[in-house]
Backbone as JSON, one array per atom type, in Angstrom:
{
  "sequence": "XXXXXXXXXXXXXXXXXXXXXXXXXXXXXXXXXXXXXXXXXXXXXXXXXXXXXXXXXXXXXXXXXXXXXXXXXXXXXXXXXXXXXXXXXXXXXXXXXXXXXXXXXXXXXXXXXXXXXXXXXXXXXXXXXXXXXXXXXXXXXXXXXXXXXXXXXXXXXXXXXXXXXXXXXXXXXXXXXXXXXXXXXXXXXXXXXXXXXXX",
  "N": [[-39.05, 59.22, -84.86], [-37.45, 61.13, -85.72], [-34.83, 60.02, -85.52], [-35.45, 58.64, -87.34], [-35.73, 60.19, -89.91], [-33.32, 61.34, -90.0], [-31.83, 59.33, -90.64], [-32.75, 58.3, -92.87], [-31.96, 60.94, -94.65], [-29.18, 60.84, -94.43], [-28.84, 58.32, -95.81], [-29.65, 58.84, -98.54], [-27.96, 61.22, -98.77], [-25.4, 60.12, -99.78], [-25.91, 58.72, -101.7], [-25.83, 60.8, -103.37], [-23.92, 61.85, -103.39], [-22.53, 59.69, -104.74], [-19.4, 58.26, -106.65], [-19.56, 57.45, -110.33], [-17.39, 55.38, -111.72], [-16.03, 54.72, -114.99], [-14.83, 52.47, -116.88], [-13.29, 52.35, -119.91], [-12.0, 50.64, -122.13], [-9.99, 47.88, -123.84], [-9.65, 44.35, -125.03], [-8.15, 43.89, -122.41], [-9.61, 44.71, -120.73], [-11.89, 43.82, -120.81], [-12.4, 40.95, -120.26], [-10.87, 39.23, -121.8], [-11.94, 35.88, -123.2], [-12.81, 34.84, -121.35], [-15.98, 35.51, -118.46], [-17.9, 38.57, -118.3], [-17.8, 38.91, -115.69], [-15.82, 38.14, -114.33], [-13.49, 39.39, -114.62], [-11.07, 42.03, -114.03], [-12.46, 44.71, -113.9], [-14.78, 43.88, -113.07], [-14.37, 42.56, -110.44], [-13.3, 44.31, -109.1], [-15.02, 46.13, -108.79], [-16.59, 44.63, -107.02], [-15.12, 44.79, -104.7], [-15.22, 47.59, -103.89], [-17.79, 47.49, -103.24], [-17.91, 45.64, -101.11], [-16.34, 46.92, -98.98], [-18.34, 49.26, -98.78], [-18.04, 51.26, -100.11], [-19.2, 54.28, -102.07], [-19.41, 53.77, -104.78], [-19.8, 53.45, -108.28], [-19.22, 50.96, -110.62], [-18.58, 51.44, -114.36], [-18.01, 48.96, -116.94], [-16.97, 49.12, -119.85], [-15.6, 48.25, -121.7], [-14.43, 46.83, -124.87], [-13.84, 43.99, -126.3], [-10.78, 44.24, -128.66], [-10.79, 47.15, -129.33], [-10.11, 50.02, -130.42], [-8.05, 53.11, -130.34], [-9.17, 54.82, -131.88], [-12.23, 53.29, -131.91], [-12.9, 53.44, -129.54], [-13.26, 56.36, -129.54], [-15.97, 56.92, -130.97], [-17.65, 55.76, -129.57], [-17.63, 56.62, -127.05], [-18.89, 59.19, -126.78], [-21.55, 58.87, -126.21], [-21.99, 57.16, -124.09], [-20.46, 58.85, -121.81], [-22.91, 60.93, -122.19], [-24.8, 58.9, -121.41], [-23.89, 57.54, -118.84], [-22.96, 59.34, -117.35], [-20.1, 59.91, -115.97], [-17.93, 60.4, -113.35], [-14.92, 59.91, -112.84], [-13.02, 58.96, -115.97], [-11.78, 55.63, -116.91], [-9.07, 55.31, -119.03], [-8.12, 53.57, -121.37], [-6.63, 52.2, -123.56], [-5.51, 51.76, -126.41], [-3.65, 49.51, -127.29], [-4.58, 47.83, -129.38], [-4.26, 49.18, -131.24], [-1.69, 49.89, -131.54], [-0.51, 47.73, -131.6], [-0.94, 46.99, -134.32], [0.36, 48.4, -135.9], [0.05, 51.12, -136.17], [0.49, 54.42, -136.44], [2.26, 56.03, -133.45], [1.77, 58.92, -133.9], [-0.99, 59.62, -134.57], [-2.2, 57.46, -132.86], [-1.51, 59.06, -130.09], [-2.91, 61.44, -130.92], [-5.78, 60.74, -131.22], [-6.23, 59.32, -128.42], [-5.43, 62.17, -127.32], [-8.01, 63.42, -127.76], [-9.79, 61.8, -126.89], [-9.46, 62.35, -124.17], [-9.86, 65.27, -123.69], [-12.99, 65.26, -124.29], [-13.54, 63.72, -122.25], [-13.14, 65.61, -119.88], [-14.19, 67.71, -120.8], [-16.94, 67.33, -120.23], [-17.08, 67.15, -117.77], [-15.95, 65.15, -116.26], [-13.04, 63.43, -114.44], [-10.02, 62.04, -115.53], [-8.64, 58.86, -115.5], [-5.76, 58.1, -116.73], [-4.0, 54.85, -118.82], [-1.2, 53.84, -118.8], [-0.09, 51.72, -121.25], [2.01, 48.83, -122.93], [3.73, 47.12, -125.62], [4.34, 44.12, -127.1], [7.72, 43.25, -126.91], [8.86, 42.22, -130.0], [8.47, 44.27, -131.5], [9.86, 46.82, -132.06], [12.54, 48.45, -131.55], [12.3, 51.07, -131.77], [10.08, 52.09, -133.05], [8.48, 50.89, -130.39], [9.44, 52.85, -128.24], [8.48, 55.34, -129.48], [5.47, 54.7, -129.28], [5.25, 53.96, -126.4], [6.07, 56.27, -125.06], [3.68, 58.43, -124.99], [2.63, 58.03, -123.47], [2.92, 58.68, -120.49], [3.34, 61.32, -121.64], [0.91, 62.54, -122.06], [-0.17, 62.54, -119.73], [0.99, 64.3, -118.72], [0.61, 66.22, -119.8], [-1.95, 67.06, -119.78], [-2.4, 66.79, -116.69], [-3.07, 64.28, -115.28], [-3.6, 61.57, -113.39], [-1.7, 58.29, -114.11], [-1.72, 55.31, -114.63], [0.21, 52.8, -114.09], [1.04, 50.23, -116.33], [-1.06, 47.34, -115.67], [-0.48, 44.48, -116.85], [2.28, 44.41, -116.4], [3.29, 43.23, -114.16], [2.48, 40.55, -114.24], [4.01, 39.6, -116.0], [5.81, 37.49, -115.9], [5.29, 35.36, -113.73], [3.92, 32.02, -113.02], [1.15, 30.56, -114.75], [-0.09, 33.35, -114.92], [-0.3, 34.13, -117.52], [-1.88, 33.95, -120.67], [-1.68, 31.59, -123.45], [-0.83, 33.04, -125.83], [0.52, 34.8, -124.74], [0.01, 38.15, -124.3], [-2.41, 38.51, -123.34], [-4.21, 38.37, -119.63], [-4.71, 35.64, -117.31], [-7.8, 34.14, -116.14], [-7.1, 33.65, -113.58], [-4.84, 35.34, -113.31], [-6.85, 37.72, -113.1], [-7.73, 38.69, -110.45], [-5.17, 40.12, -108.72], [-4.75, 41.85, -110.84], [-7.43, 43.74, -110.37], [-6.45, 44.28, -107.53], [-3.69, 45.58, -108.09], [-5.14, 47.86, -109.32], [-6.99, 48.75, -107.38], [-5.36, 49.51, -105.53], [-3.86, 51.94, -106.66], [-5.84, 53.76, -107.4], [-6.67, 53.96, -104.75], [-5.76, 56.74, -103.43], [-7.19, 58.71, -105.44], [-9.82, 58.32, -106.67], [-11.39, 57.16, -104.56]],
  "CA": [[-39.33, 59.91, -86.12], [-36.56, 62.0, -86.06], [-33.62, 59.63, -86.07], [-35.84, 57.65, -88.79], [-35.07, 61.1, -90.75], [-31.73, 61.44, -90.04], [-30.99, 57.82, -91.62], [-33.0, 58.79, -94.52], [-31.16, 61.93, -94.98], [-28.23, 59.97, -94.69], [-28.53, 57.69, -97.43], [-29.93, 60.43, -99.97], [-27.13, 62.12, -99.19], [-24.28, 59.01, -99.78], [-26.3, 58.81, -103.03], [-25.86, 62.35, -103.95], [-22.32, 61.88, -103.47], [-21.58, 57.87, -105.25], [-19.06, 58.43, -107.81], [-19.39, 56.9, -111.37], [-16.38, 54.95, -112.62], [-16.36, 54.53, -116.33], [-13.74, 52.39, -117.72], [-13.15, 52.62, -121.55], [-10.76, 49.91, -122.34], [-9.86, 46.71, -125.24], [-9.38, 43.19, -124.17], [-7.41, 43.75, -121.52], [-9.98, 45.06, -119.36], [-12.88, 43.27, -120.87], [-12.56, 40.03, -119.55], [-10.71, 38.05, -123.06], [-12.03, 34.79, -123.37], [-14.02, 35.03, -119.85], [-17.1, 35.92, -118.62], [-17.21, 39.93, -117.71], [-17.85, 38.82, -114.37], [-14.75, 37.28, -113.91], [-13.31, 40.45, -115.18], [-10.61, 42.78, -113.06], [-13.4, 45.75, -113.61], [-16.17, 43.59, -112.47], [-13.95, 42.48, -109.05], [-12.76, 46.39, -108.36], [-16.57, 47.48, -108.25], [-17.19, 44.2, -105.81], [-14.13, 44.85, -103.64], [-15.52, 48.64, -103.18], [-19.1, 47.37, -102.84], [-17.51, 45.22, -100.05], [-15.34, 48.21, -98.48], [-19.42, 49.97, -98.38], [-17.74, 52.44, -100.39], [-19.86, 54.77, -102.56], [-19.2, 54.07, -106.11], [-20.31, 52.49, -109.36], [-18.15, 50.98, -111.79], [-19.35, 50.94, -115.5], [-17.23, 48.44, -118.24], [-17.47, 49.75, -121.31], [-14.91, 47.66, -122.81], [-14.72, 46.07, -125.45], [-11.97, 43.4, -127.04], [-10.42, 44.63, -130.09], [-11.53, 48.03, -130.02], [-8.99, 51.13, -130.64], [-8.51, 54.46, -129.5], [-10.81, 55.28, -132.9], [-13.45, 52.86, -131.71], [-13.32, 54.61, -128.23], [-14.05, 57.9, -130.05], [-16.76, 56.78, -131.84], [-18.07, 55.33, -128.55], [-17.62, 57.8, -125.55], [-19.99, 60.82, -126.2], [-22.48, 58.04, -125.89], [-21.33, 56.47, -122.95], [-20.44, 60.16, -121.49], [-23.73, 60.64, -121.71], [-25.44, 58.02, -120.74], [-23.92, 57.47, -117.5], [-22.35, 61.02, -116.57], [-19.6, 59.16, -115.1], [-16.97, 61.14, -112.47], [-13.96, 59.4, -113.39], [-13.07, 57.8, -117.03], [-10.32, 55.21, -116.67], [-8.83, 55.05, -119.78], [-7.2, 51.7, -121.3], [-6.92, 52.2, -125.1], [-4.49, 51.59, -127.33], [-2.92, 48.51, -127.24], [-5.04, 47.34, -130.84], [-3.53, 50.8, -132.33], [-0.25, 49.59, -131.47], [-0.44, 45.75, -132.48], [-1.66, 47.02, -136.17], [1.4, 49.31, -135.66], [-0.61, 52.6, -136.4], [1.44, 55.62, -136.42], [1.82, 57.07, -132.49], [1.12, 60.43, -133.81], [-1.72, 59.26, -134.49], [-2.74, 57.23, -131.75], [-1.84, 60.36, -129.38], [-3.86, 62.65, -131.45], [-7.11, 60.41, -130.26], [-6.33, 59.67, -126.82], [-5.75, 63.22, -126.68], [-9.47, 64.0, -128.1], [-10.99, 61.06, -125.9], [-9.14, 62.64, -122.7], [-10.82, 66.13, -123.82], [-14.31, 64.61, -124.36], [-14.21, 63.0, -120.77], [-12.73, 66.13, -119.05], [-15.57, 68.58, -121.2], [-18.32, 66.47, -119.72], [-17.41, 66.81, -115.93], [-15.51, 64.14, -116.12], [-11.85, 63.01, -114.38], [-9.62, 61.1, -116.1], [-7.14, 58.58, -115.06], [-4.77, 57.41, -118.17], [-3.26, 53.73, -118.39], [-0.02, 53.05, -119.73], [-0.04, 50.51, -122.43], [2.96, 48.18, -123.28], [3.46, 46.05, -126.44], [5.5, 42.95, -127.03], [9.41, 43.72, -127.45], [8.89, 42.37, -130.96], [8.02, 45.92, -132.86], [11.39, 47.16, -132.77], [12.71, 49.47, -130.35], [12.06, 52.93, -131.92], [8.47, 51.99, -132.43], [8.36, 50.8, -129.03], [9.99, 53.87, -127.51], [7.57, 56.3, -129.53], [4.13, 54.4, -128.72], [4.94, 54.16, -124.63], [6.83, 57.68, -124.22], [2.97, 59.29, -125.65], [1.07, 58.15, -122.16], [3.34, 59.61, -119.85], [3.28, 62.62, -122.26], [-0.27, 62.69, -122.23], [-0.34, 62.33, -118.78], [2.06, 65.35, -118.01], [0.0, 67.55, -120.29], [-3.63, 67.13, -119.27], [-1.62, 66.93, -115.54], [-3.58, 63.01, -115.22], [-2.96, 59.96, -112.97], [-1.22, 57.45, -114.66], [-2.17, 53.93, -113.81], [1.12, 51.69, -114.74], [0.8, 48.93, -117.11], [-1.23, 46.25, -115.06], [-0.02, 42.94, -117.05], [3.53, 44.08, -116.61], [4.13, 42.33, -113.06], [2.11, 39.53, -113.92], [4.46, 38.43, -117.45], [6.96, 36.25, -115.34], [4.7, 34.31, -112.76], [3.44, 30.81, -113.73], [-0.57, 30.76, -114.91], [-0.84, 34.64, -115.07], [-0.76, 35.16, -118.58], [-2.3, 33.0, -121.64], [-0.53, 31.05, -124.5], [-0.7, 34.43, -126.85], [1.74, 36.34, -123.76], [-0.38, 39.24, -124.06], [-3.8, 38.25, -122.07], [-4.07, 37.66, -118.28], [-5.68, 34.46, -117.37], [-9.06, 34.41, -115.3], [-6.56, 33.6, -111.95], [-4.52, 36.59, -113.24], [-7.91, 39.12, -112.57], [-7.84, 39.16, -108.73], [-4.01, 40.72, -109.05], [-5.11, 43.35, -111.18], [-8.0, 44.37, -108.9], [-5.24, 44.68, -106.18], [-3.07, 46.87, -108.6], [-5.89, 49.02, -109.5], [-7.84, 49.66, -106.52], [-4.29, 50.33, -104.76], [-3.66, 53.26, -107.34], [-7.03, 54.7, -107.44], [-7.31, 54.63, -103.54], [-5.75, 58.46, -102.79], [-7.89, 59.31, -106.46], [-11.7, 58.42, -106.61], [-12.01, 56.78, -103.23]],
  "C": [[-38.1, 60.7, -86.6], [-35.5, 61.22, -86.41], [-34.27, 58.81, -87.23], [-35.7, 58.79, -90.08], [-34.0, 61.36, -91.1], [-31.38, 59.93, -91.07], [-31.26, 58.16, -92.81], [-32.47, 59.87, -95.36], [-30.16, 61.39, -95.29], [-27.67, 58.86, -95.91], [-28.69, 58.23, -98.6], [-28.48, 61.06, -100.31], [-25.72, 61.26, -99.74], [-24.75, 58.74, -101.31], [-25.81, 59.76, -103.82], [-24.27, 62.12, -104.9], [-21.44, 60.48, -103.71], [-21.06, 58.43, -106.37], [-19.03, 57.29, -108.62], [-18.35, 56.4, -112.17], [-16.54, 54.38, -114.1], [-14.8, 53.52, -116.93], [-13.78, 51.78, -119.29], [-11.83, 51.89, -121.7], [-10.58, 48.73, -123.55], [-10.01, 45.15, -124.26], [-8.84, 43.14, -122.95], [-8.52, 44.1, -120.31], [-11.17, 44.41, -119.2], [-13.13, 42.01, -120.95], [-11.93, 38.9, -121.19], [-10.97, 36.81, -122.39], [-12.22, 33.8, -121.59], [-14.83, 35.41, -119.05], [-16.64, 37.43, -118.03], [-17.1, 39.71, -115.53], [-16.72, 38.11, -113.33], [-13.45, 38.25, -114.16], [-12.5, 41.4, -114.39], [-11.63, 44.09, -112.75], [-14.77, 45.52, -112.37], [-15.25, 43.07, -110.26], [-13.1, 43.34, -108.49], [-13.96, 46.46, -108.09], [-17.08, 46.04, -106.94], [-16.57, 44.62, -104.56], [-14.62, 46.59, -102.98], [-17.12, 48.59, -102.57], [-18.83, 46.79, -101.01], [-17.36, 45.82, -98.38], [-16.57, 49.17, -98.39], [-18.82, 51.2, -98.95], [-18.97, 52.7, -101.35], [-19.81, 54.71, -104.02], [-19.24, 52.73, -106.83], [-19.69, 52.37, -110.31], [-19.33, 50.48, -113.23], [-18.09, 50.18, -116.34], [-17.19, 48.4, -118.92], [-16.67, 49.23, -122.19], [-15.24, 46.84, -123.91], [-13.46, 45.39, -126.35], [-12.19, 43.79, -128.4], [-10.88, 45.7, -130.12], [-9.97, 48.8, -129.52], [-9.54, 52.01, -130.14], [-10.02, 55.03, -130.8], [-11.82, 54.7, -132.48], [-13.88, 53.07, -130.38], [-13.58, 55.87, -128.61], [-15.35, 57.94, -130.67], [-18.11, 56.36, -130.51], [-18.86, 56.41, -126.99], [-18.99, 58.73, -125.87], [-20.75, 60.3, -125.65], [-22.55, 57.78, -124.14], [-21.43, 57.78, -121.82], [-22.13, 60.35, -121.02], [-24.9, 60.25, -120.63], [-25.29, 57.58, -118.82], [-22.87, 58.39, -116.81], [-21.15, 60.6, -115.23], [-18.73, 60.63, -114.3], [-15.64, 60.82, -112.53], [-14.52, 58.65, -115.04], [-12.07, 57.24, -116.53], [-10.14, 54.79, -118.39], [-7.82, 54.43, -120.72], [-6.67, 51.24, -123.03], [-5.45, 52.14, -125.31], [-3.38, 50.62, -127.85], [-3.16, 47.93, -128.71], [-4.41, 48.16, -131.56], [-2.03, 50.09, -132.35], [0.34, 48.16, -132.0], [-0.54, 45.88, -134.23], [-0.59, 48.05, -136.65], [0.88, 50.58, -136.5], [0.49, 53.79, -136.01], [0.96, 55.95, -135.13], [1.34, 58.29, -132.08], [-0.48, 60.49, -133.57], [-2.73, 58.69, -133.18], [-2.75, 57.9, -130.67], [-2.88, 61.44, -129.77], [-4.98, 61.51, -130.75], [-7.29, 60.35, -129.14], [-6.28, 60.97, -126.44], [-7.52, 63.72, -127.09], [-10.46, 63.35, -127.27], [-10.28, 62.14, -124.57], [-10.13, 64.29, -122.7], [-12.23, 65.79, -123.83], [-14.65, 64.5, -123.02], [-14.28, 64.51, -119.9], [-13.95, 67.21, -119.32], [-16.47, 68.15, -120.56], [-18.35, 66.42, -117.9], [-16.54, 65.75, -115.52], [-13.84, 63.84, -115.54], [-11.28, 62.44, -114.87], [-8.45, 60.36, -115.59], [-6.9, 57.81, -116.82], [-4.02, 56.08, -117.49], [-2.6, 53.51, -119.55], [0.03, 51.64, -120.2], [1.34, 50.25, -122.88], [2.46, 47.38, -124.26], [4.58, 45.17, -126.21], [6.93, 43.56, -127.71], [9.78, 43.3, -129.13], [8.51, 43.24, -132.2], [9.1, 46.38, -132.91], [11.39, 48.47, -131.41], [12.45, 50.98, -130.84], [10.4, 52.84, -132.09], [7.78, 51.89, -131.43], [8.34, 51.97, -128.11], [8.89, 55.12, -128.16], [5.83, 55.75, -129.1], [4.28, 54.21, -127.23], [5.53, 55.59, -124.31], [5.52, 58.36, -124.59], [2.14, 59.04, -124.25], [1.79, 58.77, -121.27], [3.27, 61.2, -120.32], [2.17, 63.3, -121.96], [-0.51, 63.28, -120.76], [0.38, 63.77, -118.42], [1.36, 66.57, -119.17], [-1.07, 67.67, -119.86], [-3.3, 66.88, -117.19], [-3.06, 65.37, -114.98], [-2.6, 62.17, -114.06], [-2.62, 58.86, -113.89], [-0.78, 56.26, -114.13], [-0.92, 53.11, -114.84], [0.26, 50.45, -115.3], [0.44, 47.63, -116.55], [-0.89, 44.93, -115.27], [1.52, 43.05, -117.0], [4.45, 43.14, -115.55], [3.41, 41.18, -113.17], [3.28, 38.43, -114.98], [5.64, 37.47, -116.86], [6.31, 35.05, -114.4], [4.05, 33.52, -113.89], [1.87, 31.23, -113.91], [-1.03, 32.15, -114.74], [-1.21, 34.88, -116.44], [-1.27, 33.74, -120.0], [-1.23, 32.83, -122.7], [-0.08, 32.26, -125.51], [0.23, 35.18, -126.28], [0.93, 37.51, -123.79], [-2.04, 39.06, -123.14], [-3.22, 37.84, -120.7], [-5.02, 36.85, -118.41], [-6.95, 35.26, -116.62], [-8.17, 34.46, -114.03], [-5.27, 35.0, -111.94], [-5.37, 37.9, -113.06], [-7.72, 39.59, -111.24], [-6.31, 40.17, -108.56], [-4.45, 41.85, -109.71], [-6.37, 44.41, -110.77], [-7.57, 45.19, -108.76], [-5.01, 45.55, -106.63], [-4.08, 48.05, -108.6], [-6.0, 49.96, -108.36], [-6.71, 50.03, -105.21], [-4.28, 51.86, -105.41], [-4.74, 54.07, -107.17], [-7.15, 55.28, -105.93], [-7.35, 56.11, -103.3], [-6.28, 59.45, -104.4], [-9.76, 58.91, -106.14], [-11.98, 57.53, -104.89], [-11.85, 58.06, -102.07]]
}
């Protein structure tokens, strides 16, 4: 009776304490042009299910959406599943439509407040565009996540498709998607970075 308490205590308490991963991201995280389950989000939350670790990943992405259509999004989300980490993946659509960086910093900074008001951790992910915007555009839309990152004092998850753009079959005919056999790789990257954070 007693150690049949103790177990039950035991799992209550592994419950108590599963953290909620939330990631808030565009195509890149939401599986372009393959199922979500095929998805680097969806094979991080198996690889920790695996690993009997304690935590639940949510994918809240969605392709084509901006840091505005992550603001419009989150409280909801927030919410709804009171996550413990956000990982946050935005801005790559802001930057393709070449939106002013002031701009696109002013929201990521209002989503990173939102998550952090709510209880929430945040890790930030540096976003790269294609070398065809011009180099001063370039240089002000990537110098705003490190920025970001060094003001709200954040983890900053490097640009996951940047070690895949030279290997054969990582990245699709467009150059900016990873394939489906490029997901398992960004996993890896991830759930390396996160380990000494939410695990």
């Amino acid at each position: 009776m007693l150690r049949a308490l103790i177990i039950i205590l035991a799992l209550v308490s592994s419950v108590a304490h599963a953290n909620t991963v939330l990631v808030l991201g565009d195509s890149l995280s939401a599986g372009y042009r393959m199922s979500a389950a095929q998805a680097w989000p969806r094979l991080l939350a198996d690889t920790w299910q695996q690993e009997g670790r304690p935590i639940s990943l949510v994918n809240a992405s969605v392709s084509g959406d901006t840091t505005q259509g992550g603001l419009q999004r989150l409280p909801q989300l927030l919410e709804r599943h009171r996550p413990d980490w956000v990982i946050i993946a935005l801005g790559g659509n802001d930057g393709l439509r070449g939106l002013p960086p002031a701009s696109i910093q002013n929201n990521l900074n209002t989503l990173i407040t939102l998550a952090t008001d709510a209880g929430a951790r945040v890790v930030l992910t540096q976003i790269k565009l294609p070398p065809n915007y011009g180099r001063r555009y370039l240089e002000q839309f990537e110098s705003l996540y490190p920025r970001l990152a060094r003001q709200h004092r954040l983890p900053l998850l490097p640009f996951f498709v940047e070690p895949l753009l030279n290997q054969n079959g990582m990245m699709m005919d467009d150059g900016i998607h990873p394939t489906e056999q490029a997901q398992p790789l960004i996993a890896r990257q991830v759930h390396e970075f996160l380990r000494s954070y939410v695990e």
